[in-house]
C-alpha positions as CSV (number, residue, x, y, z in Angstrom):
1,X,119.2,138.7,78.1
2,X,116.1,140.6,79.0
3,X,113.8,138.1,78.5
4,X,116.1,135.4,79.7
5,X,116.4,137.1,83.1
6,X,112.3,137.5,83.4
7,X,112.0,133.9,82.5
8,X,114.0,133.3,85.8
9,X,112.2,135.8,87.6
10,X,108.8,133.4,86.8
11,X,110.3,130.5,87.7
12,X,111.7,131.6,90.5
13,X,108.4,132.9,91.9
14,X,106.3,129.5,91.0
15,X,109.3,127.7,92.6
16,X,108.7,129.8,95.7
17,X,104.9,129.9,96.0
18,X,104.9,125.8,95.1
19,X,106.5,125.8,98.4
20,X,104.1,128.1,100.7
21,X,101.6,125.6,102.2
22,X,103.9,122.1,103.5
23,X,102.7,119.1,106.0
24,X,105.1,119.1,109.0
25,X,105.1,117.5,112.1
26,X,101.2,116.9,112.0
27,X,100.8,120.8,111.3
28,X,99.8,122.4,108.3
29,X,102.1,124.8,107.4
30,X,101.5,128.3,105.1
31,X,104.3,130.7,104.6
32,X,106.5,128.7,107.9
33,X,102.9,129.2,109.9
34,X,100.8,127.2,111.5
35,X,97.1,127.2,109.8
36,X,96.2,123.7,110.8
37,X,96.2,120.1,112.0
38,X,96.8,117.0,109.8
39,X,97.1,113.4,110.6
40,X,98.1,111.1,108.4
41,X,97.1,107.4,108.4
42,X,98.4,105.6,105.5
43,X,98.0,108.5,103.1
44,X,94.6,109.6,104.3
45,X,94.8,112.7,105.7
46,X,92.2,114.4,108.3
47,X,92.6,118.0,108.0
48,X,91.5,119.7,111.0
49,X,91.6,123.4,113.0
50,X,94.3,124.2,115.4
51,X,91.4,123.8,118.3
52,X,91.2,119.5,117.2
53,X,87.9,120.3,114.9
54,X,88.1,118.2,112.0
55,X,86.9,119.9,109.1
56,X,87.9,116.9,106.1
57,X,89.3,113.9,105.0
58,X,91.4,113.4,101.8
59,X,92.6,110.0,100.2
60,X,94.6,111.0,97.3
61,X,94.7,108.4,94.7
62,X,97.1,107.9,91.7
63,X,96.1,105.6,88.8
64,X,97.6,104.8,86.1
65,X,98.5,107.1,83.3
66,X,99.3,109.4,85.5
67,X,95.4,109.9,85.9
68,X,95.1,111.1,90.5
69,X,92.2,112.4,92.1
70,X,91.2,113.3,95.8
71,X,88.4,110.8,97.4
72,X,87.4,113.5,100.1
73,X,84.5,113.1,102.5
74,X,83.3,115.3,105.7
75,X,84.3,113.5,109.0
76,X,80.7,113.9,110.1
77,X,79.3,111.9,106.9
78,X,81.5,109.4,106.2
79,X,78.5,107.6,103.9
80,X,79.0,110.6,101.0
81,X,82.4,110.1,99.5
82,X,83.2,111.9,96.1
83,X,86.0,111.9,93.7
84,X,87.8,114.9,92.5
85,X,90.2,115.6,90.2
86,X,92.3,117.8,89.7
87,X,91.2,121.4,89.2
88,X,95.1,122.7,88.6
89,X,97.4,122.1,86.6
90,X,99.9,120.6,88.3
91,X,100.9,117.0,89.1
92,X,102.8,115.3,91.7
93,X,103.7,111.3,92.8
94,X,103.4,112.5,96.5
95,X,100.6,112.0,98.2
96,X,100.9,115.2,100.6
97,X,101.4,117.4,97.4
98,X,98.6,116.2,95.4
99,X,96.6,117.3,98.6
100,X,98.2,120.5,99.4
101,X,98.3,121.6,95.6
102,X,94.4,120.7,95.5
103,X,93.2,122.7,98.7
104,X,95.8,125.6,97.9
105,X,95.3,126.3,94.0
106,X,92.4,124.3,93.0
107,X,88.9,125.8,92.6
108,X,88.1,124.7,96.7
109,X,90.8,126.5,98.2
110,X,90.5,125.4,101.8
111,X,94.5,125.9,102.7
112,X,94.6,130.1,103.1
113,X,97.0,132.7,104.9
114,X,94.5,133.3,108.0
115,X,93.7,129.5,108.1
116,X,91.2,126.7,106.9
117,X,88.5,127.6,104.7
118,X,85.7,125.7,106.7
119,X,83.1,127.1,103.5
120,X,85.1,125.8,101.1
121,X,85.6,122.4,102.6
122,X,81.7,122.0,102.2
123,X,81.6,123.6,99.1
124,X,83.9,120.8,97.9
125,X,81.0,118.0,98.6
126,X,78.7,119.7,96.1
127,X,80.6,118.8,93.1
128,X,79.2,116.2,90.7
129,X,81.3,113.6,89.9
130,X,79.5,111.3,87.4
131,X,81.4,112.1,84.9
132,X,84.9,111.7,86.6
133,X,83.8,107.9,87.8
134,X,82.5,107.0,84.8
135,X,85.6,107.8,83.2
136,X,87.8,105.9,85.9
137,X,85.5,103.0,85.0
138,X,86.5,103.3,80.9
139,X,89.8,103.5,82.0
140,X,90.1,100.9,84.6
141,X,88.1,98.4,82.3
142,X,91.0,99.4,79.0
143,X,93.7,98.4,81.4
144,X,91.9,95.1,82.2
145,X,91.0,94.9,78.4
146,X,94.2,95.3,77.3
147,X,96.2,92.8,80.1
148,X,93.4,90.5,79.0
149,X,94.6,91.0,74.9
150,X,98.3,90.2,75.6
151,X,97.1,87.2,78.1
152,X,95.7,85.8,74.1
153,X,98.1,87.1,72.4
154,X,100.8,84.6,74.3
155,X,97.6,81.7,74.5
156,X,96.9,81.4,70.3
157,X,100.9,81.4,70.1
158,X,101.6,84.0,68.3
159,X,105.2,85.3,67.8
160,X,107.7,88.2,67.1
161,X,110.8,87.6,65.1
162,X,113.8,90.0,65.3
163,X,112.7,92.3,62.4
164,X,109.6,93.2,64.1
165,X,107.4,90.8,62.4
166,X,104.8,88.5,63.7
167,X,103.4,85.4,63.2
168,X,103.4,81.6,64.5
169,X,105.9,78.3,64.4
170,X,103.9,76.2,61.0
171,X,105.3,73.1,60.2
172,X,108.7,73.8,61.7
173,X,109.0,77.4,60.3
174,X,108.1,80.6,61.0
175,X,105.3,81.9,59.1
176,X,104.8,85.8,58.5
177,X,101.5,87.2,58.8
178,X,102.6,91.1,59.3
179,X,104.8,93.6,61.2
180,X,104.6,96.1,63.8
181,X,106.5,99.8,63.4
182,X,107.1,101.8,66.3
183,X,108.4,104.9,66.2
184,X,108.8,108.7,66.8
185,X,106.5,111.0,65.2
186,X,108.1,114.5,63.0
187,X,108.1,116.1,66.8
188,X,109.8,113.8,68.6
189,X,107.8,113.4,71.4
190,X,104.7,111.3,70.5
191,X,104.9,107.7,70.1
192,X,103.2,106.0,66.8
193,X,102.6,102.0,66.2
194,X,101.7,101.0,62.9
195,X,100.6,97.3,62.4
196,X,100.7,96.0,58.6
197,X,99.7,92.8,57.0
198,X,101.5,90.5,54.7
199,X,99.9,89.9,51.5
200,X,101.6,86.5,49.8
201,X,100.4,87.2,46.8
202,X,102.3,90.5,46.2
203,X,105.0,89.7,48.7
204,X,104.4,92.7,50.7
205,X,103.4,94.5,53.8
206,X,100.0,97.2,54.0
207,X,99.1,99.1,56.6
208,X,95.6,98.3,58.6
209,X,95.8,100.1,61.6
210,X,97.3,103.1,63.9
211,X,97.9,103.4,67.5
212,X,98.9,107.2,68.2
213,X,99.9,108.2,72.0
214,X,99.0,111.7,71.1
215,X,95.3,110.8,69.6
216,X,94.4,109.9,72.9
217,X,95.7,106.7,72.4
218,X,93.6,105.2,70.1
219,X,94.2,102.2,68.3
220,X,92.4,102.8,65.0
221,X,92.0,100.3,62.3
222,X,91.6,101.1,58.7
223,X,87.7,99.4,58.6
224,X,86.6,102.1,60.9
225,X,86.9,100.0,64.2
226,X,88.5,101.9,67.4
227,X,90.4,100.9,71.1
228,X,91.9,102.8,73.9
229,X,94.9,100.9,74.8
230,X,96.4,102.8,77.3
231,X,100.3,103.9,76.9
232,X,101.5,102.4,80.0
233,X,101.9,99.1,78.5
234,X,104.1,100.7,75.5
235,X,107.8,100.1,75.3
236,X,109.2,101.2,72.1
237,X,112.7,100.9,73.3
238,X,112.1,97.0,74.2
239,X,111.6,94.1,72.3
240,X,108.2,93.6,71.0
241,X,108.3,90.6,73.5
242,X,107.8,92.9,75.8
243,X,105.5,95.0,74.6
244,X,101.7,94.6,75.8
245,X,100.5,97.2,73.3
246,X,102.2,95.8,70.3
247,X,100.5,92.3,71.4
248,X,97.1,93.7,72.0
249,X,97.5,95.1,68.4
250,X,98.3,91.8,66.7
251,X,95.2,90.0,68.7
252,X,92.9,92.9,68.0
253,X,93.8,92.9,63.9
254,X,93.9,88.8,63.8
255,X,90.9,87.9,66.3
């Protein structure tokens, strides 16, 4: 009961200091008190001091995958534009609170009881994003990569029957060439494809590749080849007609 009643007690406290910095009214509100301006055009927001000084601009982005960052600039040097991710842990499909959380618990924490943080707005621009947009490029290209899979998938006519296996129309008749499982892995949680072959000469399926939402959803195939095929195009509880991911598979193994 003990424990029980200090787990409520944490809750209860990130529940309440979640809430301490809100937009309102074009104000910037911490604890119920004004700290600062904000406008908001469109979901950019121009943070500025109660005296009209702009101090920074934030265009919070949300990608797939759940992947957001903060484009943020200076209003004085609108040429230098960098991308940040997050430096919390938290995550958020609102705009406003994937700013707020950012400049309240991140590493540049610019919203603060006695007001804007003008030193950590610049501090902010010094942070080296190479790495973030080169990983927004890998991921943007896998999403393209894998759209562009399932586009061939449907163009060299391949199929899925109603047991989960694939293969095409030959001579008026369905012709096997393997099988897709999907399913739960011992935890519950993470989502595992396995693709398998059918060999006509014993009459039965192998195994040649994995696709595991939890091993950073790689598609792995037993001769050592590797894809990222991102788990926004899985849907386990549809019909494989439906699912990208399960195409991409099939094209991927029979290219």
């Amino acid at each position: 009961m003990k424990k029980f009643l200090v787990c409520m007690l944490l809750s209860v406290t990130s529940i309440a200091v979640a809430q301490k910095v809100v937009f309102k009214k074009g104000k910037v509100l911490y604890d119920k008190v004004p700290i600062a301006n904000v406008e908001d055009k469109k979901g950019v927001y121009t943070i500025s001091t109660l005296e009209n000084e702009p101090v920074i601009i934030a265009d919070p982005r949300i990608t797939n995958e759940r992947l957001f960052y903060v484009r943020v600039n200076l209003p004085e040097d609108n040429e230098k534009v960098l991308l940040v991710p997050p430096t919390h842990k938290k995550f958020s499909m609102s705009k406003a609170k994937i700013v707020i959380d950012e400049f309240t618990f991140g590493t540049y924490k610019i919203f603060t009881p006695q007001g804007i943080d003008k030193e950590a707005a610049k501090a902010i621009m010094t942070y080296d994003d190479s790495a973030f947009r080169e990983k927004l490029k890998k991921n943007n290209q896998a999403y393209a990569d894998l759209e562009g899979y399932a586009k061939e998938f449907k163009e060299q006519k391949w199929k899925f029957n109603d047991f989960g296996e694939f293969g095409k129309d030959e001579n008026g008749k369905f012709v096997v060439y393997g099988k897709i499982k999907r399913y739960k892995d011992s935890g519950g949680m993470n989502v595992v494809y396995d693709i398998y072959f059918y060999d006509n000469t014993t009459k039965s399926f192998f195994i040649v590749g994995k696709w595991n939402e939890k091993r950073d959803r790689m598609f792995v195939l037993n001769n050592g080849e590797t894809y990222f095929l991102p788990d926004a195009y899985s849907l386990p509880d549809f019909s494989l007609d439906m699912d990208s991911l399960a195409k991409a598979m099939v094209y991927l193994t029979k290219r």
